[in-house]
N, C-alpha and C positions, 0 to 999 in steps of 0.2 A: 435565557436558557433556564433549564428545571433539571434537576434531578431527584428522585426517589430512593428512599430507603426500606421500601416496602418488598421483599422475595418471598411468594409461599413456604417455599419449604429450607428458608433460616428459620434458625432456633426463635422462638416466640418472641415478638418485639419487631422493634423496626415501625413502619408505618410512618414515616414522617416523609416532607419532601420541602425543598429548597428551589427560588426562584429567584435567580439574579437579573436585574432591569438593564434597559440599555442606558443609564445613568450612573450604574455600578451601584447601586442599592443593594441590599438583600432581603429578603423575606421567606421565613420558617412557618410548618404551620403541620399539625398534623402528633402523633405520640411524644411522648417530652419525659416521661420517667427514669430515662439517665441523663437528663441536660441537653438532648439531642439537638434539640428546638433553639439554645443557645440565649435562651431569654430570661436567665438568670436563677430560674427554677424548673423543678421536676414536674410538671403540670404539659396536659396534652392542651393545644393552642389547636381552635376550631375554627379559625381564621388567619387567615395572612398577618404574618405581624412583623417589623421592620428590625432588624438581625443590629447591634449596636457591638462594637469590638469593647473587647476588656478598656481598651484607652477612654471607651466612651462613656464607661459607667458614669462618671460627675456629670456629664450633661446629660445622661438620661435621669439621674436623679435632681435634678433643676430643672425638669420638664421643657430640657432643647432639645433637638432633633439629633438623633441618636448619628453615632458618626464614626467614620476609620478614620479620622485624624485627617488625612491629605491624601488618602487611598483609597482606590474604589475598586471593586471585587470584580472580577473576570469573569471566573467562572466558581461553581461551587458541585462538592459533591457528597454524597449522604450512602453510611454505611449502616449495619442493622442495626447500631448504638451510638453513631457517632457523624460527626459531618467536619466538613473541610471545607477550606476555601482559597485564594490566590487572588492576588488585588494587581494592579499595573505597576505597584512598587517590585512586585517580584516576592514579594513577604507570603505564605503560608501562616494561615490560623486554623485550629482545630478546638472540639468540641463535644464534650459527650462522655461515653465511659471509658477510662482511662487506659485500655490496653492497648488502644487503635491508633493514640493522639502523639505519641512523639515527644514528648515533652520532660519526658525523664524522669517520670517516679509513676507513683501508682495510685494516682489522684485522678476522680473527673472531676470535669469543668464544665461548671456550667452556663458559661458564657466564652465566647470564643478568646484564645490564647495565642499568643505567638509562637509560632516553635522556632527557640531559638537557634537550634542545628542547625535550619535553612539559613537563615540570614546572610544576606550577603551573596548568594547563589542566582539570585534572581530564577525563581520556578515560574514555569509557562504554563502548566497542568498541574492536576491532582486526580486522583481519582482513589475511591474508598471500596474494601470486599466487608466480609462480615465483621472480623475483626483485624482487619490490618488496611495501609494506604499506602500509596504510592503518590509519588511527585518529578516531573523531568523539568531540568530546567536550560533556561536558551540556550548551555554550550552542549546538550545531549547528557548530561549526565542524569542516572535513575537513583533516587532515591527508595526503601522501603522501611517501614517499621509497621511493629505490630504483632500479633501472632504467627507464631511458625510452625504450627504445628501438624502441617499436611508441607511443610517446603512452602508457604506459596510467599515467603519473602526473597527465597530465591538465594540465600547466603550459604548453602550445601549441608545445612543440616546442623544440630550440638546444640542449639538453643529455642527454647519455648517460645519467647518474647523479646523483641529489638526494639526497647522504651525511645531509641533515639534513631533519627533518619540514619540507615547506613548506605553508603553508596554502590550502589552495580555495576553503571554505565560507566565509561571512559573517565581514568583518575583525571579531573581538570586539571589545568596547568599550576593552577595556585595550591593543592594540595602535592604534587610531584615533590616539591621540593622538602617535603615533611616526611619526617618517619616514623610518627604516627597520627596518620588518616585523624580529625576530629571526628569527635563523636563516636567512636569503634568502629569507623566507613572502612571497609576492606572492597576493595574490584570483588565484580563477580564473574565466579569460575566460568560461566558461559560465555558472558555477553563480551568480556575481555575488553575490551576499546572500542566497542562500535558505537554510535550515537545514534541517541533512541529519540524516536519522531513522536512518539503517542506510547499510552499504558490505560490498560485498562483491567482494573480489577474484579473478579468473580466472587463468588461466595467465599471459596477457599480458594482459588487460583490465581494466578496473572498473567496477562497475553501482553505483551509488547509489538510495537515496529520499528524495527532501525531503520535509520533515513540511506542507507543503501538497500530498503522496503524486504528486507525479512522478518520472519512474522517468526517468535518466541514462546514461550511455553511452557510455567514453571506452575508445583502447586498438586493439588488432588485432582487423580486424572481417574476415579473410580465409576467414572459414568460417559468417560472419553472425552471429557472438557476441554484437555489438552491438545486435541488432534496431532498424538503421535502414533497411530496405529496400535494402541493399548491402552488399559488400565491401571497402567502403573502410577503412582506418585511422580515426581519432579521437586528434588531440594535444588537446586537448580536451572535458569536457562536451560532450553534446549529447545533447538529448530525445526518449527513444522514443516517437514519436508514435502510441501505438498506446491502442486501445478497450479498457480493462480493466473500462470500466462504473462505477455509480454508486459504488463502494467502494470501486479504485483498488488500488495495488499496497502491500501491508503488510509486503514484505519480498520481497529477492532474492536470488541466490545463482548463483555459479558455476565451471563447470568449464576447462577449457583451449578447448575450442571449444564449449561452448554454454553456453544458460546459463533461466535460469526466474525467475519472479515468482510469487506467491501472492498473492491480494486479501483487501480483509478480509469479503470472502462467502466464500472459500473453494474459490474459482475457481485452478487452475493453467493458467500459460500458459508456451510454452516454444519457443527456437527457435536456430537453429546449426546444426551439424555433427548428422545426423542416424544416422551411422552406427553399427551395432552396435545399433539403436533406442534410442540413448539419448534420447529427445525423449520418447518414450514415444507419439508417432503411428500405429502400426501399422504403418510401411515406415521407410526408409532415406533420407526425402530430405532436401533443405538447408533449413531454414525462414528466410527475412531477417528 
């Protein structure tokens, strides 16, 4: 799999992309002036070059083959400063400029880090917007951090920045018994208990599915990104109320102003900023 940190119209930057092997390898390549590239410095890599975790630093400087320890990377994802990733251990690493990354202060890294909030969660995805990420992990719960400052962490609003994973999705069973949430994890006022199948993060938005296949909607909604029938913001969740039919949405995805759903008939639907035809509608207009 690959993923791209390249959106025309994010703030200047970005350009990088990530490519995990069916070995669980990784490989960066592409802009690097906020550590993006994860290769230990600020330098743009104009080649494929083999991604080594913080634990591997002594054998990449012993010239051994750079390494996650006993974990091999899933999937990987790339935001306009920053990139993420998720190994079979269920561990999150993150990398880049440090408002995206989770890790609880106000440092980039320029080589991939553990974020320790997850631990122990076992995350199944990741997914990165411009400056903020997301993570679900195999009991349905959403994680966000990052900037807030369109909602698109989804937490109802009062704060700029969530330095540390806070939870959305259904309080799992091992945090119920706490009365205070690690990490400042509060439920989120939308999503309440439902368990979330997929996340997918926008420029400034974020589109969810719960595994009862409703489709979510939080974040900057000024070009109809959100497909709520308006232009309004969302500091949190909220339900696209739209007809996807008996099969419902099996997965979504998006860009800085729009964004699409696939069902699982096989149906695309898509709506946002229609310019440049990126909707794929035949003309140029805004879909809500």
């Amino acid at each position: 799999m690959a993923a791209c940190g390249c959106h025309s119209d994010w703030p200047v930057g970005g350009g990088h992309t990530a490519v995990v092997t069916d070995v669980g390898g990784l490989f960066t390549f592409g802009a690097g002036t906020e550590g993006q590239c994860g290769h230990g410095a600020r330098e743009h890599r104009l080649r494929p070059q083999r991604v080594a975790a913080a634990t591997g630093d002594a054998a990449v400087a012993n010239g051994e083959e750079p390494t996650w320890g006993d974990e091999s990377v899933l999937m990987a994802a790339c935001g306009a400063y920053h990139t993420a990733c998720c190994t079979d251990a269920g561990n999150v690493w993150t990398w880049g400029r440090a408002r995206a990354l989770g890790l609880g202060d106000g440092n980039d890294r320029l080589v991939p880090t553990l974020v320790e909030g997850l631990r122990g969660v076992r995350v199944a995805m990741v997914s990165c917007g411009a400056r903020h990420s997301a993570a679900v992990c195999e009991q349905g719960g959403l994680f966000m951090w990052g900037s807030d400052e369109h909602g698109q962490i989804g937490i109802g609003g009062g704060v700029s920045t969530m330095v540390r994973p806070v939870l959305l999705g259904p309080m799992l069973d091992r945090y119920l018994a706490r009365e205070d949430p690690p990490d400042g994890g509060i439920p989120g006022r939308g999503l309440g208990h439902r368990k979330v199948a997929l996340v997918a993060c926008g420029g400034f938005h974020t589109l969810a599915v719960d595994r009862q296949g409703a489709l979510w909607a939080w974040g900057l909604g000024k070009s109809g990104q959100l497909g709520l029938g308006d232009r309004e913001n969302r500091s949190s969740p909220a339900r696209v109320d739209v007809d996807f039919g008996s099969a419902g949405p099996g997965m979504a995805f998006a860009g800085t102003s729009h964004s699409g759903a696939v069902t699982h008939s096989g149906n695309c639907f898509m709506w946002g900023l229609g310019e440049d035809g990126r909707l794929g509608t035949g003309d140029e207009s805004m879909c809500l």
